[in-house]
Legacy VTK file of the C-alpha trace (Angstrom):
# vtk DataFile Version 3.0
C-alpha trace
ASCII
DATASET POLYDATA
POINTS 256 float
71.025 173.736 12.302
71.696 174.964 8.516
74.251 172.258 8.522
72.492 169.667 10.322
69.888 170.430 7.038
72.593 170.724 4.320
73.624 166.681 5.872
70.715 165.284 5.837
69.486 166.474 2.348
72.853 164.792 0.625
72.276 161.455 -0.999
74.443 158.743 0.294
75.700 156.203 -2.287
77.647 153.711 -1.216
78.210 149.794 -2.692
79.219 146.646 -0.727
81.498 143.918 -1.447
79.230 141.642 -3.450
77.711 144.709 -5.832
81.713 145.841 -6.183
82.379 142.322 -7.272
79.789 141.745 -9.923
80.515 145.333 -11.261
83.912 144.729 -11.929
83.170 140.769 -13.364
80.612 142.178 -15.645
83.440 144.661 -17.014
85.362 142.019 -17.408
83.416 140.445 -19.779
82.703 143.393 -21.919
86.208 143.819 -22.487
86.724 140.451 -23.276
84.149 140.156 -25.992
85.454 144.065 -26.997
89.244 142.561 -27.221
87.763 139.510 -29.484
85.630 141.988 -31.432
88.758 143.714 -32.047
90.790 140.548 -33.282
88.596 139.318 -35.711
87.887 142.665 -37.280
91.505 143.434 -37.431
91.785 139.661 -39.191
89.645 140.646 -41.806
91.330 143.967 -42.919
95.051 142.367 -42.649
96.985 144.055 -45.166
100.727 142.107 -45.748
102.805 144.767 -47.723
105.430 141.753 -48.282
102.527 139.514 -50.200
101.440 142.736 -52.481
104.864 143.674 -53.430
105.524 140.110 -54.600
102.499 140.024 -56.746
103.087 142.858 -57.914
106.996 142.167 -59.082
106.036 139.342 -60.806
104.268 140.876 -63.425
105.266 143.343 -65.910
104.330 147.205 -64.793
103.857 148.400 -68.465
100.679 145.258 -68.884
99.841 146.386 -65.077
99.165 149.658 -66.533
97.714 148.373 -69.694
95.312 146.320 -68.128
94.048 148.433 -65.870
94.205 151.485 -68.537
90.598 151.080 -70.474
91.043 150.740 -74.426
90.734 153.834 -76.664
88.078 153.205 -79.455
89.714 155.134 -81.309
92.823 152.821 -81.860
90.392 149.811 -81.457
91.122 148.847 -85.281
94.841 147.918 -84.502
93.896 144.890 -82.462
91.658 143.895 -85.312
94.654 144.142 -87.605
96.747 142.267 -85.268
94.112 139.544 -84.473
92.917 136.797 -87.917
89.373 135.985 -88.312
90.046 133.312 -90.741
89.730 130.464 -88.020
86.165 131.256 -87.738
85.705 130.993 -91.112
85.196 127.130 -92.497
87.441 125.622 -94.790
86.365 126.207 -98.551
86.450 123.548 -101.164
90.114 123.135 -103.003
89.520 124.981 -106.453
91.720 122.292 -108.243
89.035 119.826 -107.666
85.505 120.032 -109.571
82.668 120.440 -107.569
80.270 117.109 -106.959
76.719 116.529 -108.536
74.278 117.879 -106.078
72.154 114.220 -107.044
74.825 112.418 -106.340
75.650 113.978 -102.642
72.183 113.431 -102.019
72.044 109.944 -103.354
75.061 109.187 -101.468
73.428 110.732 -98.228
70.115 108.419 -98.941
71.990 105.169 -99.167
74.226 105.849 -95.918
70.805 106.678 -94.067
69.215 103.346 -95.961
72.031 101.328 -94.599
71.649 102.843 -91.301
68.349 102.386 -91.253
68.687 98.710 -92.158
71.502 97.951 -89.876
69.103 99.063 -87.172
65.900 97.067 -88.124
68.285 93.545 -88.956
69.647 94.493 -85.420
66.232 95.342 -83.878
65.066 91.843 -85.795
67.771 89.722 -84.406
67.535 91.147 -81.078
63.534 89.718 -81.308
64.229 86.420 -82.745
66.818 86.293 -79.792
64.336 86.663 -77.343
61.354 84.706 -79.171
64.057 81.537 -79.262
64.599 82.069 -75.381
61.488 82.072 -74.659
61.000 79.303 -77.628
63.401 77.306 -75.783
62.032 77.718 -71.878
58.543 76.523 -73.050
60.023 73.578 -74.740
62.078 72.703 -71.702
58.467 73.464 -69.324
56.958 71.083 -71.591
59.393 68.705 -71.661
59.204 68.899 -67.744
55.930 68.299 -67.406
55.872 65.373 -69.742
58.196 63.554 -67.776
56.487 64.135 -64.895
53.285 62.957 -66.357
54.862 60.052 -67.335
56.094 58.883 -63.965
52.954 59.822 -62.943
51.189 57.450 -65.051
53.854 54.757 -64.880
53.269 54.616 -61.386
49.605 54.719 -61.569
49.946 51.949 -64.197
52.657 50.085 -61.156
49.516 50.340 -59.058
46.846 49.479 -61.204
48.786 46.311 -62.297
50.261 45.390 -58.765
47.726 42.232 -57.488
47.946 41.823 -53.679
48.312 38.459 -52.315
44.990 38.782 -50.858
43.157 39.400 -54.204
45.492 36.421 -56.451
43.239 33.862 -56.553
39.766 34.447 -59.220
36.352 33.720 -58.240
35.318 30.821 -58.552
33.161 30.885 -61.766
36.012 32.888 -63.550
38.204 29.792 -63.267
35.492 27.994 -64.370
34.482 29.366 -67.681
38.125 31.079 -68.076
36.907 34.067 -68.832
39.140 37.156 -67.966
37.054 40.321 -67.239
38.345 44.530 -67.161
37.416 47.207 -64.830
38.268 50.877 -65.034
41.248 52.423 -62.385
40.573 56.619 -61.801
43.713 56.697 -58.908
45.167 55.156 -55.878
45.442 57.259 -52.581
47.639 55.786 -49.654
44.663 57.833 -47.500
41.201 56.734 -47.617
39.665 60.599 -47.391
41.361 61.142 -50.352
40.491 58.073 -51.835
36.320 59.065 -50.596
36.618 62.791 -52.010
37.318 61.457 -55.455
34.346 58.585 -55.466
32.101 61.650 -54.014
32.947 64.147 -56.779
32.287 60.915 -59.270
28.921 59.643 -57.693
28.077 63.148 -57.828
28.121 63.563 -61.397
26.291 60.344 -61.918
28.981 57.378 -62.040
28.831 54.191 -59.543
31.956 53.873 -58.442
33.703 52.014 -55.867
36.580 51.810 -53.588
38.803 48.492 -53.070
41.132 48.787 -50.590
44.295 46.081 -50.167
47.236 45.956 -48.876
50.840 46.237 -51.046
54.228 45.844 -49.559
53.570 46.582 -46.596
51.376 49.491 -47.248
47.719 50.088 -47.681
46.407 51.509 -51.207
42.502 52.567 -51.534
41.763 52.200 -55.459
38.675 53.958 -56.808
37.206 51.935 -59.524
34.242 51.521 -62.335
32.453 49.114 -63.511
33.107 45.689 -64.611
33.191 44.728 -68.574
33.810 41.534 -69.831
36.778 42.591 -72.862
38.917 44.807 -73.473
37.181 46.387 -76.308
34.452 47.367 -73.806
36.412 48.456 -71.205
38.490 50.588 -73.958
35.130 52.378 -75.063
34.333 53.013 -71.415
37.635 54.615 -70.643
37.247 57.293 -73.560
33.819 58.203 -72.777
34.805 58.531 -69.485
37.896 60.633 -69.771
35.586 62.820 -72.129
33.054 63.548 -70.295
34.929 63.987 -66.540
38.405 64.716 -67.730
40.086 62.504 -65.335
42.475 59.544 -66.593
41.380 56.628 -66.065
43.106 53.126 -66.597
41.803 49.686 -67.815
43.264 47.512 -65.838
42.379 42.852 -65.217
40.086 41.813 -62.087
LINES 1 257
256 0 1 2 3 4 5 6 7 8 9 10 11 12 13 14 15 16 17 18 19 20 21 22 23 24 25 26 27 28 29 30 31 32 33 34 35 36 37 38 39 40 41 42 43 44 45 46 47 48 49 50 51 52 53 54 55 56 57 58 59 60 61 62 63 64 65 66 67 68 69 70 71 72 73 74 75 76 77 78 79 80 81 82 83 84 85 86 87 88 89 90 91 92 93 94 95 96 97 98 99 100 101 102 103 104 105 106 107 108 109 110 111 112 113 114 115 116 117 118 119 120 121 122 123 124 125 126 127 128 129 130 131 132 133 134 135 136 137 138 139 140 141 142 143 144 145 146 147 148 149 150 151 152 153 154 155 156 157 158 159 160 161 162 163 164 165 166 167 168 169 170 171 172 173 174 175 176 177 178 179 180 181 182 183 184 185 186 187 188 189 190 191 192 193 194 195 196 197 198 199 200 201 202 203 204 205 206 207 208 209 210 211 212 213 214 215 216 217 218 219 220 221 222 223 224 225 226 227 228 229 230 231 232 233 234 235 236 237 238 239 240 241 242 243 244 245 246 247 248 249 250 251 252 253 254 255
């Protein structure tokens, strides 16, 4: 019975096949990462006897020892001896040659900055009249631009104002009577009659009785906004700077 007991009371401990396996892969892998561990630390702390002893031969072992040996102060004054402070020291005047008028260093000094200083402003100055011609230059050219375009402009205008349709050749009849020859005043010519009615708008607007003629011109309809009828040229002259005065608009005399 006592040994029935004693049997019972013992702890069995006992692993299968799949707890045996990950036991030994798991100690696997700690001595894997302990053999790395162990490369790469012994990597570090190489030590190549071949590479020191080399280093070491090529230099002399007498400096070695002086090098490394720290300097007495004692015998610190030799190396002064030994060593020139003269290079630190600037070179002094030759005493063959007199020394210079301190006035005239200075004066000398003056003029060079004087001249400097000029050199600078007559550069500074050319630099600006440079820049003012340039510019100079591109407003002439805008201008010059403009006034040709002005020009054609007005010489077509004038093409226009001048250009009688077959329609409108032949005078009334009481013109060819009393041969008389009478003047109106041109603003523009639109090919589009909304443009044509914007303009007379704006002008009957501010007080002017205008009209619009419309006629045809090579094929092509113009609408020609017009003022007033005079009977010379004088007249219709006067009108046409009044007019151009007061609404800023050109306008052009032209023969009914």
């Amino acid at each position: 019975m006592r040994e029935m007991h004693k049997w019972k009371d013992k702890v069995e401990l006992s692993l299968d096949n799949r707890q045996i396996f990950f036991l030994f892969f798991g100690l696997s892998v700690i001595g894997c990462f302990v053999f790395a561990l162990g490369i790469m630390t012994g990597r570090r702390i190489q030590w190549e006897p071949g590479q020191e002893v080399a280093a070491v031969g090529g230099q002399d072992s007498l400096a070695l020892l002086e090098g490394e040996a720290p300097e007495d102060e004692h015998f610190a004054f030799q190396r002064g001896l030994s060593e020139s402070d003269a290079e630190a020291i600037p070179p002094t005047r030759d005493p063959a040659v007199p020394p210079r008028d301190e006035g005239e260093v200075r004066a000398e000094r003056a003029e060079a900055a004087d001249q400097a200083a000029n050199q600078a402003a007559s550069q500074a100055a050319n630099h600006a009249n440079a820049v003012a011609d340039a510019a100079s230059a591109r407003a002439e050219q805008r201008a010059a631009e403009n006034d040709e375009v002005d020009a054609k402009i007005a010489e077509q205008q004038q093409a226009l104002a001048h250009a009688t349709p077959a329609a409108a050749q032949a005078k009334p009849a009481s013109s060819e009577a009393d041969g008389t020859r009478r003047f109106t005043l041109q603003m523009k010519a639109f090919s589009r009659q909304e443009d044509a009615d914007k303009l007379a708008a704006t002008l009957r607007h501010n007080g002017h009785d205008v009209r619009i003629e419309s006629h045809d011109v090579r094929g092509r309809s113009w609408h020609r906004v017009r003022l007033g009828t005079f009977d010379t040229w004088d007249e219709a002259l006067a009108a046409k700077q009044t007019f151009e005065k007061a609404e800023k608009v050109i306008a052009y005399v032209v023969s009914l």
